[in-house]
C-alpha positions as CSV (number, residue, x, y, z in Angstrom):
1,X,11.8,257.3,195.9
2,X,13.4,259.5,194.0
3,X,16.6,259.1,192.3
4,X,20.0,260.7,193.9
5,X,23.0,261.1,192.2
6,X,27.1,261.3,193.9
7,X,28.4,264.3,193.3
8,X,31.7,262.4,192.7
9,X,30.5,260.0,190.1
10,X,32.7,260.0,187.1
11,X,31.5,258.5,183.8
12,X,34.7,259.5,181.3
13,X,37.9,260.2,181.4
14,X,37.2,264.3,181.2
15,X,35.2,263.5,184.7
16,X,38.3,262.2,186.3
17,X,40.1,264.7,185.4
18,X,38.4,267.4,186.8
19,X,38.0,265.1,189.8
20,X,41.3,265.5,190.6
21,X,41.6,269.0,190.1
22,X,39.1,269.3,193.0
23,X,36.2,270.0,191.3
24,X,32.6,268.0,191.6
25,X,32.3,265.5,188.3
26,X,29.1,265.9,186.0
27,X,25.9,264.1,187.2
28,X,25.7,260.7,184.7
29,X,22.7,262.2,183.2
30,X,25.2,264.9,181.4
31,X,26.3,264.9,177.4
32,X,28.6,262.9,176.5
33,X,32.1,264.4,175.7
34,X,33.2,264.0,171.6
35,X,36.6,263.0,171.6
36,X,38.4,263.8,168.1
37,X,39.7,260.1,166.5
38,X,42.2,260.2,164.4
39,X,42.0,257.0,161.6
40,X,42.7,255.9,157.7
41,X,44.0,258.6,155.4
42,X,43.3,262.2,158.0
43,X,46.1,261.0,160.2
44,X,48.8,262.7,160.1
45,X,52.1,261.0,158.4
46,X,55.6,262.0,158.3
47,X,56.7,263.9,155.8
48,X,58.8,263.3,152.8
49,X,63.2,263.5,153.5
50,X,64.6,264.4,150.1
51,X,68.0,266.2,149.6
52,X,68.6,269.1,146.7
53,X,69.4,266.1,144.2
54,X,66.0,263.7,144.7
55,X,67.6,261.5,146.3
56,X,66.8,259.6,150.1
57,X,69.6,258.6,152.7
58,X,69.7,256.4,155.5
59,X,72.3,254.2,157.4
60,X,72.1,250.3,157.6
61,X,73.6,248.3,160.3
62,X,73.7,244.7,160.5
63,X,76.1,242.8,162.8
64,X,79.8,245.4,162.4
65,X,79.0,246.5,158.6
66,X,77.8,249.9,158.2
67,X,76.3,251.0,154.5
68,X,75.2,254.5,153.5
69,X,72.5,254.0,151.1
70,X,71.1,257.1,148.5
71,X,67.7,255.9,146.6
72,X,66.1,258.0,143.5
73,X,63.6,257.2,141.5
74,X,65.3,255.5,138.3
75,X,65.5,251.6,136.7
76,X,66.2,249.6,139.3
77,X,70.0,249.8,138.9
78,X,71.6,248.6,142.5
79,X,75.4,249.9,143.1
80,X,77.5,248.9,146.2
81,X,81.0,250.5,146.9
82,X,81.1,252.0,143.0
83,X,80.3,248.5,141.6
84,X,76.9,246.6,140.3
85,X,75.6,244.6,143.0
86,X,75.9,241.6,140.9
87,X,79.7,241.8,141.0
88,X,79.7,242.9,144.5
89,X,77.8,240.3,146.3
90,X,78.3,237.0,144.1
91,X,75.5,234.7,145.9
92,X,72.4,235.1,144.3
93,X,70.9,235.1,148.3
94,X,72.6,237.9,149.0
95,X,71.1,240.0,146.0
96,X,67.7,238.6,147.2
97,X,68.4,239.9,150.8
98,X,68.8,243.1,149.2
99,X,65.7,243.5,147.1
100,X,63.2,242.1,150.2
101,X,62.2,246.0,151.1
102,X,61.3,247.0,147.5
103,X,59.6,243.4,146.8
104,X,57.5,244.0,150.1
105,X,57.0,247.4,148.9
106,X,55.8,246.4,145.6
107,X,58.5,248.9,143.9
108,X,61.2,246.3,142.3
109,X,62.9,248.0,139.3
110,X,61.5,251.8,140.3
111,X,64.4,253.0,142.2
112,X,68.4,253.3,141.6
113,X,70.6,252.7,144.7
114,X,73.9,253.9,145.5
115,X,75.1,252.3,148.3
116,X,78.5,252.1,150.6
117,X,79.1,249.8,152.8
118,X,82.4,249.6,155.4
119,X,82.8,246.5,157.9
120,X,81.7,243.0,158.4
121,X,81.9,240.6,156.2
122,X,79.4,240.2,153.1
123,X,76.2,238.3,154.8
124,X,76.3,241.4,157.3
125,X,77.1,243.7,154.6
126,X,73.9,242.8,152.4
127,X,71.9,243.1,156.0
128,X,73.5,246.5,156.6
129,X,71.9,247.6,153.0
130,X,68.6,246.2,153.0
131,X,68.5,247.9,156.3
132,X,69.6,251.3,154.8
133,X,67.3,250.5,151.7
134,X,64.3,250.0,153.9
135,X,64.9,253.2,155.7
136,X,65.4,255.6,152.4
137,X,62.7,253.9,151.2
138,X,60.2,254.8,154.2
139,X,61.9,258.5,154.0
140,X,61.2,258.8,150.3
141,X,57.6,257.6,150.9
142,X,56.7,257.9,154.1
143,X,53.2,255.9,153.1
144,X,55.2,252.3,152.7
145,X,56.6,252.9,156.1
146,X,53.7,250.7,158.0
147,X,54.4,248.0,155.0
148,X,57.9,247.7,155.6
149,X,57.9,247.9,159.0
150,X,55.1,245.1,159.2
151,X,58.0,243.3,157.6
152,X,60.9,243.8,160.2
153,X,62.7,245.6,157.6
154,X,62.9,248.7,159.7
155,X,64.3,247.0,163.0
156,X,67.7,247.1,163.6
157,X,68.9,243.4,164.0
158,X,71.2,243.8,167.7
159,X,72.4,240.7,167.2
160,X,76.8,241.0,166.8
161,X,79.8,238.5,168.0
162,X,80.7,238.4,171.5
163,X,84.0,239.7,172.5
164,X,86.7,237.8,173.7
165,X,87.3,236.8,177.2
166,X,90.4,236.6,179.0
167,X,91.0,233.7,180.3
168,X,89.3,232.0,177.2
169,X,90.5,230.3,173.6
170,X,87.2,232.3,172.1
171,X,84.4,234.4,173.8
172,X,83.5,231.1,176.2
173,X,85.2,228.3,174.8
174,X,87.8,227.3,177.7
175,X,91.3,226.1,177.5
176,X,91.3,221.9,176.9
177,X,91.7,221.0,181.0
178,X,94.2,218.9,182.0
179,X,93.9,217.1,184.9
180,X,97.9,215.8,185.6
């Protein structure tokens, strides 16, 4: 018995859509359809965001600090709010908060950064700049951009204090109750 074949078989994605444009789908016994893939170093990547003076900018945030951050290529020389980030943010953590994107990167000591940072206190003001520096950083070479996003470097932490409540001592903390 020979062989009979629906008219509305569909065998690809191409078959469905001319399904539903009305039209009959290909018998299965019809070439296959090549479908352009797009993988390793043909895809296409963003392109490079430098201003007249070689420099990169992005904005950090990090709980209510803010930092503007410029990167260059230079020694390695990190300045926050027109002072060496040594001076600026004491705690040796901090400063290792600050070089995470360019350790992950594998570019420690390749780019100067000139950064200024408003709000918060310091713990959210070191965020805010390793956020900025992870961003520049991705702008200036848009190729570390899957490595520091692998990281969580280029997530934007949401996490910030909760408001006051009327009604409250603190954001939930209730007055001591009294019961006479």
């Amino acid at each position: 018995m020979p062989e009979t074949t629906n008219p509305n078989t569909v065998t690809d994605l191409a078959d469905l859509g001319n399904l539903a444009d009305g039209a009959v789908a290909t018998p299965v016994d019809a070439a296959p359809v090549a479908v352009p893939v797009r993988t390793g170093p043909a895809a296409v990547l963003r392109e490079k965001e430098i201003d007249a003076q070689g420099r990169s900018y992005a904005t950090g945030r990090r709980k209510d600090a803010v930092a503007r951050v410029w990167i260059k290529p230079g020694s390695g020389k990190i300045t926050v709010n027109g002072r060496d980030q040594a001076v600026y943010f004491a705690r040796p953590t901090l400063r290792l908060v600050i070089d995470q994107p360019f350790q992950v990167a594998e570019r420690a000591g390749q780019y100067d950064v000139v950064a200024t940072v408003k709000g918060g206190g310091l713990s959210g003001q070191a965020g805010a700049v390793k956020h900025g520096i992870a961003q520049a950083l991705s702008k200036f070479e848009p190729t570390l951009r899957s490595a520091v996003k692998a990281a969580g470097f280029l997530t934007r932490d949401p996490r910030v204090v909760e408001r006051k409540k009327y009604g409250k001592a603190k954001a939930r903390k209730s007055f001591q109750f009294s019961k006479r």
